[in-house]
C-alpha positions in Angstrom: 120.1 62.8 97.6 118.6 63.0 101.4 118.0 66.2 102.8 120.8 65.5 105.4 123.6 66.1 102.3 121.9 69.0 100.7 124.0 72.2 101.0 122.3 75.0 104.0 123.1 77.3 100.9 120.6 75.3 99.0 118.2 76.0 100.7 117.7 79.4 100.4 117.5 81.7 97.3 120.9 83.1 96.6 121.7 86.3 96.0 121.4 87.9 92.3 125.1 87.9 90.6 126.6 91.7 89.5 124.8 94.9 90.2 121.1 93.2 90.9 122.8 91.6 94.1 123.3 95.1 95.7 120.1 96.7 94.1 117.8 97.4 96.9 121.1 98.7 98.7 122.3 100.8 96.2 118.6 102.1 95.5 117.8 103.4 99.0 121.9 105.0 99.6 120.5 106.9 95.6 117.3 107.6 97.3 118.3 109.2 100.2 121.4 111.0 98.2 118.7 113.0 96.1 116.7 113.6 98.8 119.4 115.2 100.3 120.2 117.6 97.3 116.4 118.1 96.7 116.3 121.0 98.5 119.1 122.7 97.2 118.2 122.4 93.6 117.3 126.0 91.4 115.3 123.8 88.9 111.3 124.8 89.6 111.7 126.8 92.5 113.0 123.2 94.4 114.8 125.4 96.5 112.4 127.9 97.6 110.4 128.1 100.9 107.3 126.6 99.3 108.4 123.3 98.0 110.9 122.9 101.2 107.1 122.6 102.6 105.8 120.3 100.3 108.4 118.1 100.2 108.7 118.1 104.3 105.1 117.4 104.1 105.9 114.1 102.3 108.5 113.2 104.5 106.3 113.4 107.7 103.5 112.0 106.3 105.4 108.6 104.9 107.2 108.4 108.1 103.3 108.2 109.6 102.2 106.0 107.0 105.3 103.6 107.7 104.3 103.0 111.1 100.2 102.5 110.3 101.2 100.1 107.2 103.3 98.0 110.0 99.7 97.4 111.7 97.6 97.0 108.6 99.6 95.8 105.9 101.9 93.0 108.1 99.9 92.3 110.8 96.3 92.8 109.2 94.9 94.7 112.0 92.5 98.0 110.9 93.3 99.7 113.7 92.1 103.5 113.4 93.5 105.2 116.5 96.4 106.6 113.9 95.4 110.1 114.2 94.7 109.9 117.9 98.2 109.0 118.2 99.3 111.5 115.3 97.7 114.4 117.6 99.1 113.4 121.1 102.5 113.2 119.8 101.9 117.0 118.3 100.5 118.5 120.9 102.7 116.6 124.3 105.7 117.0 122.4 105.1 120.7 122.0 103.7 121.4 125.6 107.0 119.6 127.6 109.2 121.4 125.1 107.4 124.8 126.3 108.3 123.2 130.3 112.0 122.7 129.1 112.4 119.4 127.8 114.6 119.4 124.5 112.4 118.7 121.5 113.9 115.4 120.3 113.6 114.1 123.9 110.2 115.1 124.4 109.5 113.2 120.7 111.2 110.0 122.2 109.0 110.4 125.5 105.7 111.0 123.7 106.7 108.5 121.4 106.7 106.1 124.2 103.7 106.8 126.0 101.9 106.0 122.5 103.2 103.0 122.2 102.3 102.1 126.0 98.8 103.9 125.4 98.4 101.6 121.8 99.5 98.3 123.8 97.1 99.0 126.2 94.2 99.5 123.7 95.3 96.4 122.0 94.7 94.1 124.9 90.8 94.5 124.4 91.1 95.1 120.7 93.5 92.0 120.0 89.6 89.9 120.4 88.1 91.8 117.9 88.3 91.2 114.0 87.2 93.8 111.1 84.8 96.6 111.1 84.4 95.8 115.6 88.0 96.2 115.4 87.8 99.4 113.2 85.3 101.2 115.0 86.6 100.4 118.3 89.9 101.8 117.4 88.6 104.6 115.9 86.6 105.8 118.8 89.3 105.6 120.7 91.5 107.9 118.4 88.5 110.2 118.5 88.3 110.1 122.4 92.1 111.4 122.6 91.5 114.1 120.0 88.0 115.1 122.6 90.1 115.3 125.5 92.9 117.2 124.0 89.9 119.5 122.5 88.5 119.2 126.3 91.7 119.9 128.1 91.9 123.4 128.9 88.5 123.0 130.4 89.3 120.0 132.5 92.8 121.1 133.3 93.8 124.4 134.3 97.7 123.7 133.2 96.9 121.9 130.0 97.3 124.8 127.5 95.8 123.1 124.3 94.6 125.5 123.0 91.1 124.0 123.1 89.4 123.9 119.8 90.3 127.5 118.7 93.9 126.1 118.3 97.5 127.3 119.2 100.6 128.4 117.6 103.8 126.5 118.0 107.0 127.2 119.6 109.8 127.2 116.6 112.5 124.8 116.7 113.3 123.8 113.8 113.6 125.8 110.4 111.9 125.2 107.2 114.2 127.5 105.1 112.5 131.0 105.9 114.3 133.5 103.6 118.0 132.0 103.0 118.3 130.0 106.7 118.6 126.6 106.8 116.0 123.9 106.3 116.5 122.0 109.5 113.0 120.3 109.6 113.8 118.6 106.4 117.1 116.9 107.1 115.5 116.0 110.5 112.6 114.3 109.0 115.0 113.2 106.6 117.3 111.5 109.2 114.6 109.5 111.1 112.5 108.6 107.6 115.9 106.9 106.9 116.0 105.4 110.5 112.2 104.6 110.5 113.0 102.8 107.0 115.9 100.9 108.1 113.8 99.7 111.2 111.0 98.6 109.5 113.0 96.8 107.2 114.9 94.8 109.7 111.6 93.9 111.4 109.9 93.2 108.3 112.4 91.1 106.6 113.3 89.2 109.6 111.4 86.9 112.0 108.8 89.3 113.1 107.5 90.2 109.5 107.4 86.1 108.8 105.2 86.0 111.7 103.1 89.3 111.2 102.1 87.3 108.0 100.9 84.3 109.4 98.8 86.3 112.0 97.4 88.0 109.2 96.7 85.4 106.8 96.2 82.1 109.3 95.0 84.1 112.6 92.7 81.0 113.3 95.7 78.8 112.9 98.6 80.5 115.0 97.5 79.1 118.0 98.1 75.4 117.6 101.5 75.9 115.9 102.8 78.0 118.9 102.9 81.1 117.4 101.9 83.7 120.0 99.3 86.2 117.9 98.0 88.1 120.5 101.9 89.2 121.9 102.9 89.7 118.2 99.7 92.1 117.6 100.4 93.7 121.1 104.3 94.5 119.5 102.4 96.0 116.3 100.0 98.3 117.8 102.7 99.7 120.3 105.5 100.1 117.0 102.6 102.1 115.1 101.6 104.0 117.9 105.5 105.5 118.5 105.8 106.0 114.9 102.5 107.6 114.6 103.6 110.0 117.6 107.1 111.1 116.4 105.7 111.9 113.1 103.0 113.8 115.0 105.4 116.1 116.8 107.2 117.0 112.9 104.1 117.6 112.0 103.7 120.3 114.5 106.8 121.9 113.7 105.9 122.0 109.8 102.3 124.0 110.2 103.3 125.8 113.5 100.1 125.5 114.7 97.8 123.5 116.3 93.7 122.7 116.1 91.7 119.4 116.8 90.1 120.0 113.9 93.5 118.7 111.5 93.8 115.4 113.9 89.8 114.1 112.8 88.4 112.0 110.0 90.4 113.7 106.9 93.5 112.8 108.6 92.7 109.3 108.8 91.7 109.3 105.8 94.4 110.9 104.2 97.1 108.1 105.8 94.5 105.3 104.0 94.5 106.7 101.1 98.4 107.4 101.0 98.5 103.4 102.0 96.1 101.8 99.1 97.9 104.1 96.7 101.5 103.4 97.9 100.8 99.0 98.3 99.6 97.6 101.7 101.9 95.7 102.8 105.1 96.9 100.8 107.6 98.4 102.5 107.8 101.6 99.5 104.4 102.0 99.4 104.2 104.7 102.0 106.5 107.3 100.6 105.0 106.6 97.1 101.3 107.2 98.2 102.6 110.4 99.9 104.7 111.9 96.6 101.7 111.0 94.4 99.1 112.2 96.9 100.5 115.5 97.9 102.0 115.9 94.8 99.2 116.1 92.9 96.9 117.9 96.1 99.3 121.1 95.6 99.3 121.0 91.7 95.7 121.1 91.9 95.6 123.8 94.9 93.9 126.4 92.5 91.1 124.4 91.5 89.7 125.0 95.0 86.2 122.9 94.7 87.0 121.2 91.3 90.2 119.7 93.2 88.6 117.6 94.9 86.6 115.9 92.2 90.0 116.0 90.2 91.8 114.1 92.7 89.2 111.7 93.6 89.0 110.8 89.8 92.6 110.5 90.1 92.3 108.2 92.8 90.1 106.0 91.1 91.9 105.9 87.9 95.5 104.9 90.2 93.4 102.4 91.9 91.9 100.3 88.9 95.0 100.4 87.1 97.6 99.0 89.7 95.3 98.0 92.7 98.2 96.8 94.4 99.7 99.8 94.7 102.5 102.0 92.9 104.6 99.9 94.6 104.0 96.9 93.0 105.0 98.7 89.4 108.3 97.2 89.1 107.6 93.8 89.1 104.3 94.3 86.8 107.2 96.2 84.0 108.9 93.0 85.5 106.5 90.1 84.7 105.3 91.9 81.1 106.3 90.8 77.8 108.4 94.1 77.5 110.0 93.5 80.5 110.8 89.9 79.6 112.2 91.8 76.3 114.2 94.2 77.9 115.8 91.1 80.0 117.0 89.7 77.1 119.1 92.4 75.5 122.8 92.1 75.3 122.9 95.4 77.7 120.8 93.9 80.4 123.2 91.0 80.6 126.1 93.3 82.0 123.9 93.2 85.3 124.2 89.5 85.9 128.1 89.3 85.2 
C-alpha cells in the first residue's frame, strides 16, 4: 500500500479506548477539585491558618517553577535571571498598587515588562551555550535584585525599602481567623490557567520545536527552524510567569527584603525542578509538594534540617533521577505494572 492510500488517522497514535482516553482530562478537573476543598478540610488542621500558608506557598512556587521549566526543560536554556524576575514582579506590583493601580492589573503590567526585560536579555544571551549562558543570566538577575536594594538611594520616589525591607499592603486574605482565603483560590485560578497554557504551548507546535532547539541547536538552522526567535519567545514566557508568581509571593509573606530574591531562591526553583522532572509538564507542582512539604515537617530540627533534607534530596534523586514525575510510567514499564495490566479489573478501562 503507497503512502498516498494510507488513512491521515493512521498516521497518528489514536486515542486510548474507555476511561484511559480521557485520563489526563479527568486527572487535572480531580486535581484541581481537591485543591479546591483542601482548604476547607478539618482533617490535620488542613483548615487552619498555618497550612492555608503552606499550601499557598506550593501553589506560588509551582506556578514559578512552571514558567522556569518552559526555559530549561523545553528549550534547554539555563537561564538564571528567575529570581531577578521573581523580585521585580514582587516589589513593581506592590509599589503601582500603593499609586492606585488594581493589584491584578499591576501583576499583568509587571508581568509584561518582564517578559520585554527577559527578551531583551535574550538577544545577547541567545549566542551563549552552558555555564557563559548561566552566569551571564545570573548576573543579570543579581543586577535587578542590586538596583532594587539600591533604589531608594538612587531614587527618591522608589520606596523599596532598601535592604532593611518593607511590609506589604494587604489585598488578598490568607484565612486570618475565620475570613476567607482569597490568596489561595487566586493562585489557584492562574496555577490552573498557567497549566492549561503551558500545556497548549507544550503539546502543540512550539513544544515540538523547543525540543529540536534543545536537542539539535546546531541543526535548526539549515532545516528552517528559526532558534534564536523560538528562545527569544521562551525567555519572555518565563520572565511573565516568573513576575506574576512574584507579586503572589508578596502577598503570601507581606513583606519584602532583597535578601529572599538571592541565591537560595534560585536555588530553591532548581531544586523543586530536578525533583519534580525537567522537562515534564507535572514536575513543577510535584517538586514543590515534596520540597516544602517536607521543609515544614522538618521546621523544628532547625540546623539538623538541613542535613535532613539534603539527605533527602539525594536519596529522591538516585532513586528516580528523572524526576517524581516520571513515577507513573516507571510503575508503568515494571513487571508489576505489566501484572496489574493484565487483571480482569484493569480490562474495564479499555472497553
Amino acid at each position: 500500500m503507497s503512502d498516498a492510500t494510507i488513512p491521515s488517522r493512521a498516521l497518528y497514535k489514536p486515542r486510548p479506548r474507555g476511561v484511559l482516553g480521557y485520563g489526563e482530562p479527568a486527572a487535572v478537573a480531580l486535581l484541581f477539585g481537591v485543591a479546591a476543598l483542601l482548604p476547607h478540610l478539618p482533617y490535620g488542621g488542613l483548615n487552619g491558618p498555618y497550612w492555608h500558608g503552606v499550601l499557598t506557598g506550593i501553589l506560588i512556587h509551582t506556578i514559578s517553577a512552571m514558567g522556569f521549566n518552559l526555559l530549561v526543560g523545553w528549550a534547554g536554556q539555563l537561564g538564571l535571571a528567575h529570581a531577578g524576575f521573581f523580585a521585580l514582579g514582587a516589589y513593581g506590583t506592590t509599589l503601582l498598587y500603593e499609586d492606585g493601580v488594581p493589584y491584578l492589573v499591576a501583576m499583568v503590567i509587571l508581568g509584561v515588562i518582564c517578559a520585554i526585560v527577559g527578551i531583551v536579555i535574550a538577544f545577547p544571551a541567545a549566542r551563549l551555550k552552558g555555564f557563559f549562558l548561566a552566569i551571564a543570566t545570573l548576573a543579570f538577575g543579581e543586577l535587578l535584585v542590586k538596583l532594587i536594594e539600591l533604589g531608594p538611594e538612587m531614587w527618591d520616589w522608589l520606596d523599596t525599602g532598601a535592604s532593611g525591607g518593607r511590609s506589604v499592603k494587604k489585598v488578598f486574605s490568607i484565612g486570618e481567623g475565620n475570613g476567607p482565603i482569597t490568596l489561595y483560590f487566586t493562585a489557584l485560578i492562574i496555577l490552573l490557567i498557567t497549566y492549561l497554557v503551558m500545556l497548549v504551548l507544550t503539546r502543540g507546535r512550539m513544544g515540538r520545536t523547543l525540543k529540536a532547539v534543545k536537542d539539535i541547536d546546531i541543526a535548526t538552522g539549515p532545516i528552517g527552524i528559526p532558534a534564536t526567535r523560538y528562545k527569544l519567545v521562551a525567555f519572555g514566557i518565563s520572565g511573565f510567569v516568573a513576575a506574576i508568581a512574584g507579586a503572589l509571593y508578596a502577598q503570601d509573606i507581606r513583606f519584602l527584603s532583597p535578601a529572599a530574591f538571592k541565591d537560595n531562591l534560585l536555588v530553591f526553583m532548581l531544586v523543586i525542578l530536578v525533583l519534580g522532572g525537567v522537562g515534564r509538564i507535572w514536575g513543577p507542582l510535584l517538586g514543590a509538594m515534596f520540597y516544602i512539604l517536607i521543609r515544614e515537617q522538618l521546621a523544628s530540627f532547625q540546623i539538623l534540617r538541613l542535613i535532613i533534607i539534603g539527605i533527602a534530596l539525594m536519596i529522591a534523586i538516585l532513586a528516580l533521577p528523572y524526576g517524581f514525575a516520571s513515577l507513573p510510567k516507571r510503575i508503568q514499564d515494571s513487571r508489576f505494572g505489566k501484572q496489574i495490566r493484565n487483571m480482569p479489573l484493569a480490562r474495564l478501562f479499555t472497553l
